[in-house]
C-alpha positions in Angstrom: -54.6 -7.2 41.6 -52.1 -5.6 39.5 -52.9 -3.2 36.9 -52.0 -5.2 33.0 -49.5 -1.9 32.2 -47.6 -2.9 35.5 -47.4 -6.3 34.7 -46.4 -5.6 30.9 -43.7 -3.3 32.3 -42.1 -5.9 34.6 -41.8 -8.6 32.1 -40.0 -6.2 29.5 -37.5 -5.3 32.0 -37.1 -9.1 33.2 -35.7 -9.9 29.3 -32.2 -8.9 28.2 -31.8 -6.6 25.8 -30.6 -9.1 23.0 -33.4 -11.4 24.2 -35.6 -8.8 23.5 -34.0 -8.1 20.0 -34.5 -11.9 18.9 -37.9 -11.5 20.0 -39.0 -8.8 18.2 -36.8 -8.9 15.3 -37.1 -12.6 13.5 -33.8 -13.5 12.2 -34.2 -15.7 9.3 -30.2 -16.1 9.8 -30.0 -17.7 13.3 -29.8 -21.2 12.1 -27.7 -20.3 9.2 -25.1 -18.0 11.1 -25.3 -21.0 14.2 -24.2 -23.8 11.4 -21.3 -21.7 10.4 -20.2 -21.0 13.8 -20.3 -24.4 14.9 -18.3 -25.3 11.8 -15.6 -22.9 12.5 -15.3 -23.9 15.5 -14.5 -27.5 14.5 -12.2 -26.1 12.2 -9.8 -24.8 15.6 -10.6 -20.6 13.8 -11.4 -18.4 17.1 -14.5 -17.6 18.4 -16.3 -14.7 19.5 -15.2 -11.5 17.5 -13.1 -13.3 15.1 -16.0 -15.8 13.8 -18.1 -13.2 13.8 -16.2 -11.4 11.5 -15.2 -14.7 9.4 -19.0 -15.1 8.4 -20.0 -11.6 7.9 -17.1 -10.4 5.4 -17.0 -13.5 3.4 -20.7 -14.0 3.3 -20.5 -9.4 2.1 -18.3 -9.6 -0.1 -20.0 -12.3 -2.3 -22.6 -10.3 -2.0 -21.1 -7.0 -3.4 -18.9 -9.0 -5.9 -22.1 -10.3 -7.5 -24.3 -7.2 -7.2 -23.7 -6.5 -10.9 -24.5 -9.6 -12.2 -21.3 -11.4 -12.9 -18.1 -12.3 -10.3 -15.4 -10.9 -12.0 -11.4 -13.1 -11.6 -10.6 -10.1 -10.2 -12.6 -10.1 -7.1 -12.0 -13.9 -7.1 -8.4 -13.1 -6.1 -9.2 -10.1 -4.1 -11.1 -13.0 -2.2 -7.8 -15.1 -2.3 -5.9 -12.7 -1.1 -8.5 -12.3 2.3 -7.9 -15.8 3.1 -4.0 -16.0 2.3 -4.2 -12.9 4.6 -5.9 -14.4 7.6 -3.6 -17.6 7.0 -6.9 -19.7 6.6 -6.2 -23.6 7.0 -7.6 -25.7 4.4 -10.6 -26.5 5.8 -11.2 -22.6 6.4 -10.7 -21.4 3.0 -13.7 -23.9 2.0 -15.6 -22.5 4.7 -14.8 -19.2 3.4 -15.5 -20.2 -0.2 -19.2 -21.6 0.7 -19.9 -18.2 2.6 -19.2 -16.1 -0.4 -21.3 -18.4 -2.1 -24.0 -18.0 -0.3 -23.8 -14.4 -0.4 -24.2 -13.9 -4.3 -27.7 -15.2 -3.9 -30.2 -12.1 -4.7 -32.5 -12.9 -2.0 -29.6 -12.9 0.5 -30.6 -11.6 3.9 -27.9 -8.7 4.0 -29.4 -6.4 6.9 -30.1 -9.5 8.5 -26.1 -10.6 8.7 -25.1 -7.0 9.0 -27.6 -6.6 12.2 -26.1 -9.8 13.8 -22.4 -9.3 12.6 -23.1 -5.2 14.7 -24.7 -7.2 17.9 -21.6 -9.4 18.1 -18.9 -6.7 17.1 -20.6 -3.6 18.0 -18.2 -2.8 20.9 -15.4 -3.2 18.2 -15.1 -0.2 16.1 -11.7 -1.1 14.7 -13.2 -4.6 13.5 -16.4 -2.8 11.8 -14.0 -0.4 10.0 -11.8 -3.2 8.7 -14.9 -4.9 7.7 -15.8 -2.2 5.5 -12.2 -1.2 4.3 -12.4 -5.3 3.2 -15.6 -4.6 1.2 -14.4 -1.1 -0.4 -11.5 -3.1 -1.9 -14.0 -5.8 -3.3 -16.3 -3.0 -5.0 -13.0 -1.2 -6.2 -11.4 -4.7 -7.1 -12.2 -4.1 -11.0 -11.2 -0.5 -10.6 -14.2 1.9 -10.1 -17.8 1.9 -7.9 -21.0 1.5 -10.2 -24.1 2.9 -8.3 -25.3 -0.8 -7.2 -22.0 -1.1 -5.5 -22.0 2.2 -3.3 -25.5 1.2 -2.9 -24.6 -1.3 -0.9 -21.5 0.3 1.1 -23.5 3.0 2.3 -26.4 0.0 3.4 -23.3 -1.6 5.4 -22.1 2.1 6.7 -25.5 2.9 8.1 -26.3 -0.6 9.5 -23.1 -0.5 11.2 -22.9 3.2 12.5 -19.7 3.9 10.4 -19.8 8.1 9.7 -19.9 9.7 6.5 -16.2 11.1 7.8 -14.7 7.6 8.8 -16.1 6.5 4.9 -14.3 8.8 3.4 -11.3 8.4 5.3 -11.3 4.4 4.3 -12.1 5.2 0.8 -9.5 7.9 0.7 -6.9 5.0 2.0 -8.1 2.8 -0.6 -8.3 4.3 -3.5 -4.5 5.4 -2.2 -2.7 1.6 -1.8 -4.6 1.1 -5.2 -2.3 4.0 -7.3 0.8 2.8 -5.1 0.5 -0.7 -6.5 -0.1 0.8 -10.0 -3.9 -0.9 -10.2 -5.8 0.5 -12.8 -8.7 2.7 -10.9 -10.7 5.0 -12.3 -11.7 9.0 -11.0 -12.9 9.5 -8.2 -16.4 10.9 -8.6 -16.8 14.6 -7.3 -18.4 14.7 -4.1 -20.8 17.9 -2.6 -19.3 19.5 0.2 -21.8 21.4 2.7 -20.5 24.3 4.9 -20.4 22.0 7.9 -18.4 19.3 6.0 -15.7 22.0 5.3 -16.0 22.9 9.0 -15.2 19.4 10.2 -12.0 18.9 7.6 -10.8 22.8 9.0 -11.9 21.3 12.2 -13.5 25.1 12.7 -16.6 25.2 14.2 -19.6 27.5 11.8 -19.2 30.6 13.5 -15.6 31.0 12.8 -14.7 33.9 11.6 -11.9 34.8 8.4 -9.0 35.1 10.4 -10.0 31.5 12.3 -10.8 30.2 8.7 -6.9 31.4 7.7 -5.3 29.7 11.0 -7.0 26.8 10.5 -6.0 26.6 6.6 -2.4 26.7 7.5 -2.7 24.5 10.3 -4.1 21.9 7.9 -1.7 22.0 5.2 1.4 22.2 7.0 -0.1 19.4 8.7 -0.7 17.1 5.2 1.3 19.0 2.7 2.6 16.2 0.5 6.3 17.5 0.4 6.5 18.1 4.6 5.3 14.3 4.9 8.2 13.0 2.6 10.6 15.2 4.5 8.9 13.1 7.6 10.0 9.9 6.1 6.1 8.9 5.1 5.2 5.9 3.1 4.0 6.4 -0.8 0.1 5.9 0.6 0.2 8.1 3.0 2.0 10.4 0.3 -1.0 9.6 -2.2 -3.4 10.3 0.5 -2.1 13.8 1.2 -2.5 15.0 -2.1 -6.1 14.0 -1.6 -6.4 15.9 1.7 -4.8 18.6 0.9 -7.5 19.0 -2.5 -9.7 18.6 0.2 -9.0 20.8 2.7 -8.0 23.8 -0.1 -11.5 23.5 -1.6 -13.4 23.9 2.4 -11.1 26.8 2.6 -12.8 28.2 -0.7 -16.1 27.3 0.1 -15.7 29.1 4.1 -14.0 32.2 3.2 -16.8 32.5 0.3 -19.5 32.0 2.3 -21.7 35.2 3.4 -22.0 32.9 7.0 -18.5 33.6 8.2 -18.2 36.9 6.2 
């Protein structure tokens, strides 16, 4: 007779991994996220990756737009603009419409949508980093992040296995096509560097000593000095962006050559 561990053991390895995920995790979504689905479908919009990615930023950003309270016209058109973007037939926009609408609801399962909308896209980094670059926009739509807002960004980051670096980098782009249109947007707040996040920008590992430090300073800003760039024919974000690099990569150099660690 076999022993009950054996038998407990065979039967988890008979399920499939995402069988074994809807079994343990309840998804209060599956009916909901099914519906749409079925709907897009009807309406001729792709499958797969693309539907997946249909619900989950449209169903997000009503969700962040309506974080603090109120939908602002602002985000309305930012919303507009999506959908004009993904040349959205008729009968997609309204699909679109009613997703963000059921995403400003309070008690709106947000993990849930972000666990299902990682399950389908997972394998599709690109796809996740658009998704948040989509939802950065909305929370900068009215020109700054309030706490509830970056809140919720780092909720999506995390759920989606997006870095702290790969954040910063969307942000930085951003905040960037936002001063090249001449959009109002307010300061950026000061973020805390740690010795290893000056390491990564240096791209230095901790040990490194001064004269590594100095190479890899150089390095850096002939790399993203704004003025080499426009000599290289760059585009006015990419310009904007460098200035914010180079701040960056100037204040790790600080910070290294300071530190009693690589002294």
């Amino acid at each position: 007779m076999p022993r009950l561990a054996d038998v407990v053991t065979q039967t988890i390895r008979s399920i499939s991994p995402s069988a074994l995920s809807e079994r343990l995790f309840r998804d209060p979504l599956a009916p909901w996220w099914k519906n749409f689905q079925q709907k897009l479908d009807t309406s001729g919009y792709e499958s797969g990756v693309q539907g997946a990615f249909f619900i989950a930023n449209f169903a997000a950003m009503g969700h962040l737009a309506k974080c603090d309270g109120r939908i602002k016209h602002v985000e309305i058109e930012l919303a507009t603009q999506v959908m004009a973007h993904l040349k959205l037939s008729a009968e997609q926009k309204q699909l679109a419409i009613r997703l963000f609408n059921e995403g400003k609801h309070n008690d709106f399962a947000l993990d849930t949508l972000l666990w299902r909308f990682k399950r389908e896209c997972g394998h599709r980094v690109s796809v996740l980093q658009v998704f948040i670059e989509i939802q950065l926009k909305m929370a900068y739509a009215d020109a700054s992040l309030n706490d509830k807002e970056i809140k919720i960004i780092k909720q999506m980051c995390k759920r989606l296995d997006v870095s702290e670096s790969i954040y910063t980098r969307i942000e930085r782009r951003v905040r960037a096509e936002k001063k090249a249109a001449n959009q109002p947007l307010a300061s950026a707040p000061k973020k805390a560097f740690s010795l290893n996040d000056a390491c990564e920008i240096l791209g230095i590992n901790r040990w490194a000593d001064r004269g590594q430090i100095k190479l890899a300073y150089r390095r850096m800003i002939g790399k993203y000095h704004p003025d080499k760039l426009l000599s290289r024919g760059a585009s006015d974000v990419e310009v904007i962006e460098a200035h914010d690099i180079v701040h960056d990569i100037k204040h790790a150099y600080e910070m290294l050559i300071k530190s009693k660690r690589v002294r």
